[in-house]
Each structure stands twice: as C-alpha cells, then as structure tokens.
C-alpha positions as CSV (number, residue, x, y, z in Angstrom):
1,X,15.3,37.4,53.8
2,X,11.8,35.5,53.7
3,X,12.4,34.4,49.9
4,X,16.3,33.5,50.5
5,X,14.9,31.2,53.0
6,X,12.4,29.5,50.9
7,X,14.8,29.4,48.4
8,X,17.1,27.1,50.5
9,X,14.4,25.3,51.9
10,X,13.4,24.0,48.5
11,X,17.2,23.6,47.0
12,X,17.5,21.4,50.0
13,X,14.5,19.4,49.5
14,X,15.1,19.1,45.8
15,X,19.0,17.7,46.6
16,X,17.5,15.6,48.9
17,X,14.5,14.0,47.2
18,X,17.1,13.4,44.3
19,X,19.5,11.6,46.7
20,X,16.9,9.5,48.0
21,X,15.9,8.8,44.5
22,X,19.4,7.7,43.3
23,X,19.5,5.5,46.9
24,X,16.3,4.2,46.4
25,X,17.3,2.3,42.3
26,X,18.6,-1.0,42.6
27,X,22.2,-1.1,41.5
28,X,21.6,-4.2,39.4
29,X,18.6,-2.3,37.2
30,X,19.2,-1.0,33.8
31,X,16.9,1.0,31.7
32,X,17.9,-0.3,28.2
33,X,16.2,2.7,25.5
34,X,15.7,1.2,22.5
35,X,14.3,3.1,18.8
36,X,11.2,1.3,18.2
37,X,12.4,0.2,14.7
38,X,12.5,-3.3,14.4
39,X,16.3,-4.1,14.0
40,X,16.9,-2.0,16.9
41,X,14.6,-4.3,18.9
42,X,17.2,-7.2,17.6
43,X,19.9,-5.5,18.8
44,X,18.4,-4.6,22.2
45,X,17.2,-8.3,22.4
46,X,21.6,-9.3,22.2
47,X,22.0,-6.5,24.7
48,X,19.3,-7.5,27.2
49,X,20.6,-10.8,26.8
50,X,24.2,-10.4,28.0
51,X,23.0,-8.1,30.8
52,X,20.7,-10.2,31.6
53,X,23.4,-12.7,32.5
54,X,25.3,-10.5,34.6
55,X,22.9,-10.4,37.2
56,X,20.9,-7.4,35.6
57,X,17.0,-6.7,35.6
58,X,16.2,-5.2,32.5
59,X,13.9,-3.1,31.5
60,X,13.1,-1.8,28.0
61,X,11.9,1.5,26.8
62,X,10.6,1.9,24.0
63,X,10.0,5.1,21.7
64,X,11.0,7.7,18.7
65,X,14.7,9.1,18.6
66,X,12.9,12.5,19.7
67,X,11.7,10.5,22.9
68,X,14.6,8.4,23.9
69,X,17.7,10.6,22.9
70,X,16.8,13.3,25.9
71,X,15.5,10.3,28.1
72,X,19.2,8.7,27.8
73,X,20.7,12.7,28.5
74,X,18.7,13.1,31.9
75,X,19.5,9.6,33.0
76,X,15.9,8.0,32.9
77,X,17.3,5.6,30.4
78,X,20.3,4.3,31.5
79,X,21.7,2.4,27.9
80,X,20.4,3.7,24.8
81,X,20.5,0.7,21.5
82,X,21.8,2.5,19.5
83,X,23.5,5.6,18.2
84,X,24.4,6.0,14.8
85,X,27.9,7.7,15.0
86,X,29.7,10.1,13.8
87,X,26.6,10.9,11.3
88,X,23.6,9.3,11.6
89,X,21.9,10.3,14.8
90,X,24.7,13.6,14.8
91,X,22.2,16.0,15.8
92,X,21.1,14.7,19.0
93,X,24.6,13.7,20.1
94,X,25.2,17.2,19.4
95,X,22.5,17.9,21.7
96,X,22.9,15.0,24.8
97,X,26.0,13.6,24.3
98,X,28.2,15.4,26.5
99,X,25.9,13.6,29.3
100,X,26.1,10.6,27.4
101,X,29.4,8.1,26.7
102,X,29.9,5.6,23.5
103,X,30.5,2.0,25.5
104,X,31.0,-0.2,22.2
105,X,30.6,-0.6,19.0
106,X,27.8,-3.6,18.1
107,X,27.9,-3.1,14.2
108,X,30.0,-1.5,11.4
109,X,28.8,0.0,8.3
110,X,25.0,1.5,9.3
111,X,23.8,4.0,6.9
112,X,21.3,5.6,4.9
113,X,20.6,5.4,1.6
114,X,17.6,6.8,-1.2
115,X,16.4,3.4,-3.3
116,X,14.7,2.6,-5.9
117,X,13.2,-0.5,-7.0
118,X,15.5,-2.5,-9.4
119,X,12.7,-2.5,-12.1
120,X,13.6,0.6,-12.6
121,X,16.5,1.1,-15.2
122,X,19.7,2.0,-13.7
123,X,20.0,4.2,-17.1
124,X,16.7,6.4,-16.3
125,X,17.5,6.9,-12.6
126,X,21.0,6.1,-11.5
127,X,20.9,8.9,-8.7
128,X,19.0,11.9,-7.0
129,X,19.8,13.9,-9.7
130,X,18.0,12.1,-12.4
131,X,14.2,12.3,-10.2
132,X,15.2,15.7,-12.2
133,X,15.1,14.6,-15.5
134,X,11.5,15.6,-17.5
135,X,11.0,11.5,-18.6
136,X,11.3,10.6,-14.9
137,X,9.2,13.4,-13.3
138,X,6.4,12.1,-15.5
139,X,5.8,8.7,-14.6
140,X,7.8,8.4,-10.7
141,X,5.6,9.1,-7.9
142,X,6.3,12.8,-6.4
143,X,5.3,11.2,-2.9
144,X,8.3,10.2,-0.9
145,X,7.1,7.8,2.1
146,X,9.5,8.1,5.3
147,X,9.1,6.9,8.7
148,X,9.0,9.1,12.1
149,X,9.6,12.9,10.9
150,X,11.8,13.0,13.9
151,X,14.5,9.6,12.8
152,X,17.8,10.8,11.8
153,X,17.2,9.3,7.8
154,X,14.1,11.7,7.3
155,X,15.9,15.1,8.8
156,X,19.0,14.3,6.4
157,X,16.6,13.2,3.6
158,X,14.4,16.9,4.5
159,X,17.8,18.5,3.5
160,X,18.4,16.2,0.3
161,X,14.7,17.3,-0.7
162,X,15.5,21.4,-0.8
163,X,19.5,20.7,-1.9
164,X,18.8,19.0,-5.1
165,X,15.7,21.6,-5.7
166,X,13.0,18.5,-5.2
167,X,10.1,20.5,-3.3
168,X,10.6,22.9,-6.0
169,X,10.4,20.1,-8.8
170,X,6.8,18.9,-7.0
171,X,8.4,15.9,-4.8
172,X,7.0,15.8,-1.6
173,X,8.3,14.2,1.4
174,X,5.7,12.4,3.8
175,X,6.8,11.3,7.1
176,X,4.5,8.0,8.5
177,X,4.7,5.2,10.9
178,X,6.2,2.3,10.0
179,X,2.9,0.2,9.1
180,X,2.0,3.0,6.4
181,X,5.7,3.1,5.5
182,X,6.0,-0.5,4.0
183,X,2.2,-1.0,3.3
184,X,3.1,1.5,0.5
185,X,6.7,-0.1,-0.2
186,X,4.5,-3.8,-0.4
187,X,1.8,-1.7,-2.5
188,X,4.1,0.0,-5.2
189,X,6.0,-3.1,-5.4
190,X,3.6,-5.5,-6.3
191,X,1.7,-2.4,-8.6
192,X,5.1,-1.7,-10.5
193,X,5.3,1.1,-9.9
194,X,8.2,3.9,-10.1
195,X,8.9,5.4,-6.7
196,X,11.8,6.2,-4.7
197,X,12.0,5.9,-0.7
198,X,14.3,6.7,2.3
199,X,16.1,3.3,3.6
200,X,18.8,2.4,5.5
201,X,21.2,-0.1,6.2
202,X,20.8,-3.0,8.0
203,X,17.5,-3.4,6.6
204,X,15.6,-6.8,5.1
205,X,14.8,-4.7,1.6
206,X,18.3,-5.3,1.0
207,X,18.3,-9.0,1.3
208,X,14.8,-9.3,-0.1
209,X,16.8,-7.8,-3.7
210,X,13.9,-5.7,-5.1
211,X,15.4,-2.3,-4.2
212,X,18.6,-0.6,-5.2
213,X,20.6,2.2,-3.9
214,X,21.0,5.2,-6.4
215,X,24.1,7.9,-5.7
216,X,23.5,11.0,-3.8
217,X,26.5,13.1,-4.8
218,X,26.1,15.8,-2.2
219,X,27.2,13.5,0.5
220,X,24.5,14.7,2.9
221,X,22.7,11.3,3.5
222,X,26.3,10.6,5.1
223,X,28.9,8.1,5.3
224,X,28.6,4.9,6.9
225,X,28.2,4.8,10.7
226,X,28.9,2.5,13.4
227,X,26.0,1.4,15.3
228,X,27.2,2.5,19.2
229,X,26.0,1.3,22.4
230,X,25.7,4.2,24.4
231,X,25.0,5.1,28.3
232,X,24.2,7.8,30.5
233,X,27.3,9.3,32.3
234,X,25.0,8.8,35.8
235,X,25.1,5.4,35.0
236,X,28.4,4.6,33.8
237,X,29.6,6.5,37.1
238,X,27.6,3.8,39.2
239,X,28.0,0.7,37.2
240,X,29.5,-2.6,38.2
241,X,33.1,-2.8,36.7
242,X,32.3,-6.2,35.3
243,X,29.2,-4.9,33.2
C-alpha cells in the first residue's frame, strides 16, 4: 500500500509539473528546429520571417537530423525546417512522425544524388557502377567524403556503398562536418583530381557547374522529395488558427 501511494503521489506531481509547464509557454512562441546545413538555415530564415509577422517570437534550434528529429517528436521543437518526404529523411518519420504533422510544402524536387566532377569523362564514369571498372579504380580516390554520419544522404549512400559491392572493391565512406566536407570538394577540385561525393539537391555545386550527377540504377538514393514544413502535434493542437 506504501508503494501504491508513492506511486500516485509522483504520477500526480509529474501530471502536474507538465501542466504547469504547458501553462507556463507563451502561446505566441515557436521553437523553429532547423538542420544546421546551410540551405536549411535559408529556409528557416523565410519561415521565421512570416511568423515573425504574425505576432510570433521565434526561436531557432539548431542541430544534426539525429538531434532535432526526436526534439520535434517530444514537442521541445515546436516546427521542424524541413523534412524530406516521402524518402529523404524516411527513417526518422518512421520513427517520430506519428507525433509529428506535414503543415506545407516550401519546395519541390529535393533529392540526393552521387557526383562527380564534369572533368571526368561521362564515358569512364557515367554511373555507380562504372567506380567498378579496373581503369577507374586505379586512378579515382577510394575516399568518399560525406557530411554528418547521421543526415539522411549518408545512411542511404551507407546502403549504396555495400549494394553495388564498394567496401568490398576498397571505397570507403567517411562521414565529416561540413568544413572538412567542401575543404576537400575545394581541394580535389582545384588538384584535378578524380573523386566522387554524396550531394544533394538544392545545393550551390549545381549552379557553380563543376560537378555532375552520374545514375544510380538501384533507386536507393531515392526519388525526388518535397521539402515539408513540419510541426509537433502538441503544437499544432495549441496554435493560433491564423498561423
């Protein structure tokens, strides 16, 4: 009997402390999540923006999609910019989005995609299966340079690596931070050298017109997404009609 009423005791300080919680954030404060990848800080600057001029205080939070997708699931973030849906970021909507709901589209056509740089003839290495061929293994680098190991372009590009035998064929793939990830793109570029990389679009490289795509005939880097503003169902239950 002792331990049923501690039991209750703390359930009902618990429910409590979480109502007074809830009572205590001001209903015109939004926690905008944002990837700490630079286009998603573009984005997030449009979406700060327009709530910004419905009456909202905004604040940002920034970090990896490992850090932000649970963050938006347990309602510390309240908007998350963005989700790549249906493929892109599928395994953590498979994880948090039933506490999660898509609010709009902001872009069409988001994808990922394994380039090369346009040096490179499109008759040695027109997709991932020519990294394969014996000419090609001896002069491309076998390092792969990614970003975060935890982004949803380097678990996808983990399962190109071991589907088209890769890692067995001496590739390696190296997750990094974003500095180290274009200080070797700037490097191998201006070396001429033969590499390959993980990108994605929207993404400068494409307008800078040094890189190009090369086929993946698997499918498993995905088709293209639509970037998706997305919110916490906590949130959407207590948001102003108007935002």
């Amino acid at each position: 009997m002792t331990f049923i009423r501690i039991a209750l005791c703390a359930l009902l300080l618990i429910t409590a402390t979480a109502n007074t919680r809830a009572d205590d954030v001001p209903a015109n404060r939004i926690v905008l999540g944002q990837i700490s990848l630079s286009f998603y800080a573009v984005t997030a600057g449009v979406v700060q923006e327009v709530l910004e001029r419905l009456g909202h205080t905004v604040e940002i939070v920034q970090g990896s999609h490992g850090q932000i997708f649970p963050q938006l699931a347990s309602g510390e973030v309240d908007i998350l910019v963005a989700a790549w849906l249906p493929h892109g970021h599928a395994i953590y909507w498979q994880q948090y989005g039933s506490r999660a709901e898509p609010l709009a589209t902001l872009y069409e056509g988001a994808r990922f995609q394994w380039m090369v740089p346009t040096y490179i003839p499109g008759s040695a290495v027109a997709s991932v299966d020519d990294l394969l061929k014996p000419d090609v293994l001896g002069r491309i680098e076998h390092e792969i340079h990614g970003t975060g190991r935890d982004s949803g372009n380097m678990m996808v590009s983990a399962q190109v690596m071991q589907a088209y035998g890769l890692d067995r064929a001496g590739y390696k793939l190296l997750p990094g931070t974003t500095q180290t990830f274009y200080a070797n793109y700037d490097r191998a570029i201006a070396e001429q050298r033969w590499f390959v990389m993980p990108l994605w679009q929207p993404h400068y490289i494409s307008r800078v017109g040094n890189m190009r795509a090369i086929a993946e005939p698997k499918g498993l880097l995905g088709a293209p997404n639509n970037g998706t503003l997305v919110a916490s169902r906590s949130w959407v239950a207590r948001a102003p009609e108007r935002t």
